[in-house]
N, C-alpha and C positions, 0 to 999 in steps of 0.2 A: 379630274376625269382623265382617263387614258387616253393616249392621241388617236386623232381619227386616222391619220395614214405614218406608214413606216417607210422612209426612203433610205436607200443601201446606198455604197458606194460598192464597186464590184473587186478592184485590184486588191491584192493585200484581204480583202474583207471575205468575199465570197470565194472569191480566183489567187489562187497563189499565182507569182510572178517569178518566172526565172527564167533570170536575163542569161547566166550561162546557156541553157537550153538555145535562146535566140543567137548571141555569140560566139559560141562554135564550130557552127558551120559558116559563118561569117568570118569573123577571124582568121580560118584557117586558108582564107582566099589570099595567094600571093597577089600586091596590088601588080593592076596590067602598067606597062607602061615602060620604058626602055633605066637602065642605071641602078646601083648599087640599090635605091630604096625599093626599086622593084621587086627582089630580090628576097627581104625582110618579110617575113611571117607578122602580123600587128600581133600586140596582148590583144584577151579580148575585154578589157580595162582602156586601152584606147580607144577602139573602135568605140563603146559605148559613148564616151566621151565625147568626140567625135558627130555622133549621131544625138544627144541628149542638146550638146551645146548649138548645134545645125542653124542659121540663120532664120529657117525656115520651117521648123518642128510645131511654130505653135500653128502656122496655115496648114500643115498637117492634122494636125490635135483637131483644129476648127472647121475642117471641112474645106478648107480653100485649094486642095491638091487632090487629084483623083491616085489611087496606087500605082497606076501607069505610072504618071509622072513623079512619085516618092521613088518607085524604084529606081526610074531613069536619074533624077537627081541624087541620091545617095550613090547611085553605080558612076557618076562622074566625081560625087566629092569624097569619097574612098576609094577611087580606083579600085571598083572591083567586076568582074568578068561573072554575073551572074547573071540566068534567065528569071523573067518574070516568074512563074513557077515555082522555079525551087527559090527566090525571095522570099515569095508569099509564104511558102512552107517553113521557113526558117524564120520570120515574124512572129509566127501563129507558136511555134513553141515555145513563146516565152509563155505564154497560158497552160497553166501545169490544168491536167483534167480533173487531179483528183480536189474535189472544193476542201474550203476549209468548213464550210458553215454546211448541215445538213439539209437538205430540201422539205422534210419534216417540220424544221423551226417556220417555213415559207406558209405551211400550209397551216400551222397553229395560229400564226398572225395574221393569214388572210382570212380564216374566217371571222376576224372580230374587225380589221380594220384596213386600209386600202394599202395595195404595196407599191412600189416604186422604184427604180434603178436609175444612178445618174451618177453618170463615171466621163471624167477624160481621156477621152480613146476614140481614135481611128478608123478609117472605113475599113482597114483591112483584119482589124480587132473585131471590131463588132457585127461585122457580118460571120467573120466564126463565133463566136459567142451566141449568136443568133440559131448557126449553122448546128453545129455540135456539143453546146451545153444546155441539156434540160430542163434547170431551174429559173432559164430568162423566163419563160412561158407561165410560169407561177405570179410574175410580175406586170399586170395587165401596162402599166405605165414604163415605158423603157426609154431615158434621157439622155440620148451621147452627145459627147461636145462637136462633134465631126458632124453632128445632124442638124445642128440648130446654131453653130457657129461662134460659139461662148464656151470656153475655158472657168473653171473652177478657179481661183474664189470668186467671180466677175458673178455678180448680182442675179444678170438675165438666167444663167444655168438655175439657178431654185426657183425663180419666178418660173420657168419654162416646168417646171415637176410641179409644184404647187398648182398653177394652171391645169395642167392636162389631170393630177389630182380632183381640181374643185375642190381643196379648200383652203382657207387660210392659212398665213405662217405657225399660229400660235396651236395650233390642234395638228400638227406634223413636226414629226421628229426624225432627224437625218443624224447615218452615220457613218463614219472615216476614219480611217487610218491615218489621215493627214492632220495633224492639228489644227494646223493655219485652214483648212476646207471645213473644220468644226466650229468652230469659232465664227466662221463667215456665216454660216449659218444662222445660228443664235444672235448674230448681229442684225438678222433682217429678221428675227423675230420667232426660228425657229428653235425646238427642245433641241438640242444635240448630246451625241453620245461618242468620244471620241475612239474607238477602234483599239482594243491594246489583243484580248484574248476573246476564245469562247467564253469561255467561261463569264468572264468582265462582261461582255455582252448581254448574258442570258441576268445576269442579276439584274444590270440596267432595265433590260425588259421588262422584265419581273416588277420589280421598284414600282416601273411606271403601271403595274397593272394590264400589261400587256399579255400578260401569260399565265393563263388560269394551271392551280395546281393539278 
């Protein structure tokens, strides 16, 4: 039998990512602060770095930090001279608008079985995603780790889709551009489909009967 629901991951899968986009106007902020390193333009290959490795990225990721205070904590641990504002805007382009997956493929699989979204991302992610892309709304179920305080591969983030789904692991099938979040999956009992191409996707669907000719 065909799964009864289809849950997405959004980065990489639906949303292209690009981190230059976020980067460069980041980067290009001389750090404040007196002596030669002030001085010093970053790569923006540090800065991510920087920002990826942050003590405090996953209380981010989980909701434990409101974007006041992400801002304010990254503007002290890169020394950099930026308003809240133009932060926020310089965030949000790492979300390329043009998707990869068509809104069309949303509407084929909704009408045969439930859809779903559940990605690791930010308050300040997911309320533009919310804000200004219109294939969330195709997705009656929308699962972000920043909402419900569980990071991918952590258990609760599928129980929390499954749940707000109603139904089981074994009739849902989730997918990812991450391995290690595909795998997790199918560990707790879900079909998973690991993310490489369109294309690679549309046969998966297919296969499983998902997508009438």
């Amino acid at each position: 039998m065909p799964p009864k629901a289809v849950i997405f991951d959004i980065g990489r899968v639906i949303v292209r990512i690009n981190l230059d986009r976020l980067l460069e106007p980041l980067a290009a902020l001389r750090p404040t602060g007196s002596g030669a390193a002030a001085a010093e333009k970053r790569s923006p290959e540090r800065v991510w770095s920087s920002i990826e490795n942050d003590p405090r990225w996953q209380d981010w990721q989980e909701g434990r930090m409101t974007p006041h205070q992400w801002h304010e904590h990254l503007s002290r641990r890169l020394r950099m001279n930026i308003g809240f504002a133009d932060f926020c805007d310089a965030w949000n382009r790492a979300l390329d608008p043009e998707p990869i997956l068509p809104e069309e493929l949303f509407d084929r699989l909704g009408a045969t079985c439930k859809l779903a979204l559940l990605s690791n991302t930010d308050p300040i992610h997911s309320a533009h995603l919310e804000a200004y892309f219109a294939f969330v709304k195709q997705f009656p179920v929308r699962i972000y780790s920043c909402s419900i305080g569980a990071c991918k591969p952590s258990p609760a983030i599928y129980a929390a889709a499954l749940g707000a789904l109603q139904v089981p692991a074994n009739e849902a099938l989730y997918v990812d551009d991450i391995a290690e979040f595909a795998q997790a999956a199918r560990q707790l009992g879900l079909d998973a489909i690991h993310f490489e191409s369109p294309a690679q996707l549309l046969k998966g669907l297919s296969s499983r009967g998902l997508l009438a000719e």
